[in-house]
Steps between C-alpha positions, in 0.01 A plus 500: 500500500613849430636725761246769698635816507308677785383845476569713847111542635487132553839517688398868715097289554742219689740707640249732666241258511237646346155415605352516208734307287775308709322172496471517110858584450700334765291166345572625169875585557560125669329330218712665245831384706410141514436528149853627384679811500399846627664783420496923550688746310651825598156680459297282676796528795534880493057459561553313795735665660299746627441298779864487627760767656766333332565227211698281708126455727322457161815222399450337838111497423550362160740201626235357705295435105641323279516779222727551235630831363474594146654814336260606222591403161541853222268315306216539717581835602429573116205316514370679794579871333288360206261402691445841706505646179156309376435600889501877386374435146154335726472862672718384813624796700817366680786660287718271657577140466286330755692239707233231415586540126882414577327210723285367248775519213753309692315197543314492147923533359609221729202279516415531838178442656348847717375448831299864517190595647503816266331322233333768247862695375677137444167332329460855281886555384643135537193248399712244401698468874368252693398661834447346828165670674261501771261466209695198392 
């Protein structure tokens, strides 16, 4: 099965344990780790580091998962400018690149599966990327 790369509000919903959603994803995130690899990407880590004072607490928080680290590839950082550009072209309003589109672009160039509750942007600008959801 193809690696999970997973976006950061299904990491910040277990990390904070959020009531509305830390069931779904700390189910979700488990399932996708018995099921292969799971993986972030410099974007998704600079998102959840909010949560931490410094990045050797956010390292020590990631070593307790077993998640891999994954620079992002030039080729999906092209894809993702094209993308916001079609973004733009639709009437959206964000002049810059949006983090999900650098996200989304990543795991349609390496084949990755997304683990994402944010389904609507990803389903809209990536249809082909196979996305892991609480409507799933």
């Amino acid at each position: 099965m193809s690696p999970v790369l997973v976006d950061s509000n299904v990491l910040l919903d277990v990390m904070n344990e959020s009531p509305a959603w830390f069931a779904w994803s700390a189910a979700a995130l488990s399932e996708a780790a018995t099921s292969g690899r799971i993986i972030i990407n410099p974007i998704i880590f600079a998102e959840i580091s909010i949560n931490f004072d410094t990045i050797e607490d956010l390292d020590d928080t990631l070593a307790d998962l077993p998640i891999d680290h994954d620079p992002l590839p030039y080729d999906a950082a092209f894809l993702a400018a094209k993308v916001h550009l079609e973004y733009r072209r639709r009437g959206g309003t964000r002049p810059s690149l949006l983090p999900d589109f650098l996200i989304g672009a990543h795991a349609a160039i390496a084949g990755y599966r997304l683990l994402t509750r944010d389904v609507a942007r990803y389903r809209t600008y990536y249809p082909g990327l196979h996305l892991i959801t609480p409507e799933n």
